[in-house]
C-alpha positions, 0 to 999 in steps of 0.5 A: 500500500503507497503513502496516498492510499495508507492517508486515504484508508486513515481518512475512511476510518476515521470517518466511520469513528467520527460517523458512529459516534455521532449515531450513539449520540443520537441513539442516546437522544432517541432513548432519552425522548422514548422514555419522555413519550412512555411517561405521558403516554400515547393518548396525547400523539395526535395533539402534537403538531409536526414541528414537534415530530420534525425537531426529533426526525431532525436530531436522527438526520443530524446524527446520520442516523437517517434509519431511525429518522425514517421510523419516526416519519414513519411513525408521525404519519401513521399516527396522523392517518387515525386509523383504527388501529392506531394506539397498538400500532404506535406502540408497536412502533414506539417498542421497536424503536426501544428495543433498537435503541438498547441493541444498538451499542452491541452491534458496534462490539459484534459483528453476527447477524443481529448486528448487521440488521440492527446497523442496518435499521440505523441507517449504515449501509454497504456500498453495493461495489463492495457487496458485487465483489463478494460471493454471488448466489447463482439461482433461477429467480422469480421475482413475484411480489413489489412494493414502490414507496415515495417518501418526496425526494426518493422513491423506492422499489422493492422486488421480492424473488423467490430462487427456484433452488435455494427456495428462499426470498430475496429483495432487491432494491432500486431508488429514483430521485426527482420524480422519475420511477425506479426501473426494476432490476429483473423482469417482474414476473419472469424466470430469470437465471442470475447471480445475485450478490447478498447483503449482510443482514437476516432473510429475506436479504437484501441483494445486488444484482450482478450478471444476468444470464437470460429469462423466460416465462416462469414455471411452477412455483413451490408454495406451502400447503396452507396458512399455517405452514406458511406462518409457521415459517415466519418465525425464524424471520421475525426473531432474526429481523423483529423490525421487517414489517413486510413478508413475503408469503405464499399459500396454495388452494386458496379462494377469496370470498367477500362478506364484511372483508374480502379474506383469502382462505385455504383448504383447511378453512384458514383465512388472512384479511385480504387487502382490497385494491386493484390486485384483488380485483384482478385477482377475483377476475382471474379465478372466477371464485375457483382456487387458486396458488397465491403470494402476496406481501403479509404486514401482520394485518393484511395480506396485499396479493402479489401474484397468483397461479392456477395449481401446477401452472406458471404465476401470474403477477398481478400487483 
């Protein structure tokens, strides 16, 4: 190593000290303002006004800890949406905050899965060059389930594939700037062999894409027997990521009926609230009230259907 690239090495990591303790400080700082709302309780969110919310997301941003600055956005908007709901889920919200706060000093210590997660949550991320140049998952990819999100200045998509091989989920990333819409990495519902480049973090992972070999219309897809299978298989996720709110799920033999809430429900008469939007409309109108194999992105409340496939057949996207 020349004289130059030793400076620019010191520089790097003198910048990643100086950038970690300006997030324990600001982690400090979120403890302290947790432990302030638990005192007067929650009842009062909806009186606060967005300056309020904004001095707090502000002090995140400051201490480049734009993850927690985005939980608590996140937060201020779903309690302004009075939903139903609202109380359980700030409070869900608020204890996941806390309970990040207080893991947040051991993953600078450590260097396993859970810490890779929870420096992720915060906002420290791997640049993708460096994530290219490590090992690659080679896997026919079908990527099933999307989610595009605007929080102003940034939009982002997400793609959820499953591989043909290694039978697990993986998420790819695109963001846009300026109004414009991210392009899709991979062909939405194609079959596409690829190598795909892991993150660090828990399942599903985040993942880069590196070289794209070909793609085809997609084969039949495995999918669990019924609702519990498919649950049972969060598990291992929830405890390595209890912060995803997002899960790729999938069920066979399922039929939507309508009542007072469209649910999807399986063989053994198990059913999961539906979401009622566009996916669902076209997804009544493909199945004609017959069964059917589906996917779709689970948050704990609502399932939001993502593709469906008649059984033995190729899936269809729908959302």
């Amino acid at each position: 190593m020349d004289a130059g690239e030793q400076r620019r090495s010191r520089a790097r990591a003198k910048s990643g000290r100086d950038r970690a303790d300006a997030v324990r400080g600001g982690v400090a700082g979120l403890r302290e303002w947790l432990l302030d709302l638990a005192d007067g309780g929650i009842a009062g969110l909806p009186g606060r006004d967005g300056a309020w919310w904004q001095a707090i997301a502000a002090r995140m941003v400051d201490a480049q800890a734009r993850g927690l600055a985005s939980a608590i956005t996140e937060l201020s908007g779903l309690v302004a949406a009075a939903g139903p709901r609202w109380a359980e889920e700030a409070a869900d919200r608020i204890g996941g905050l806390y309970l990040l706060c207080q893991l947040a000093e051991r993953a600078w210590r450590t260097d396993d899965e859970l810490a890779a997660v929870v420096r992720g949550r915060l906002g420290f991320t791997v640049p993708e060059a460096e994530v290219l140049a490590g090992d690659g998952w080679r896997d026919r990819w079908v990527p099933l389930l999307r989610v595009e999100e605007d929080d102003g200045p940034v939009r982002t998509l997400r793609q959820f594939a499953v591989g043909r091989e290694r039978g697990e989920w993986v998420v790819v990333v695109r963001h846009a700037v300026g109004g414009a819409r991210p392009a899709a990495a991979l062909p939405h519902g194609s079959e596409t062999d690829a190598v795909l480049h892991p993150y660090p973090g828990a399942t599903p992972r985040r993942v880069a894409v590196g070289e794209v070999i070909d793609s085809a219309p997609p084969g039949p897809v495995a999918v669990p027997a019924d609702w519990r299978a498919a649950m049972a298989g969060l598990t291992e996720v929830l405890l390595a990521d209890p912060w995803r709110r997002l899960h790729p799920v999938g069920c066979a033999g399922l039929r939507l009926t309508l009542g007072d809430a469209p649910v999807a429900v399986d063989r053994a008469g198990a059913a999961l609230p539906v979401r009622a939007d566009r996916a669902f409309e076209l997804t009544l109108a493909l199945t004609g009230g017959r069964r059917f194999d589906g996917w779709g992105l689970w948050d704990g409340r609502t399932l939001r259907l993502g593709a469906v496939a008649e059984p033995g057949s190729g899936p269809q996207v729908v959302g």
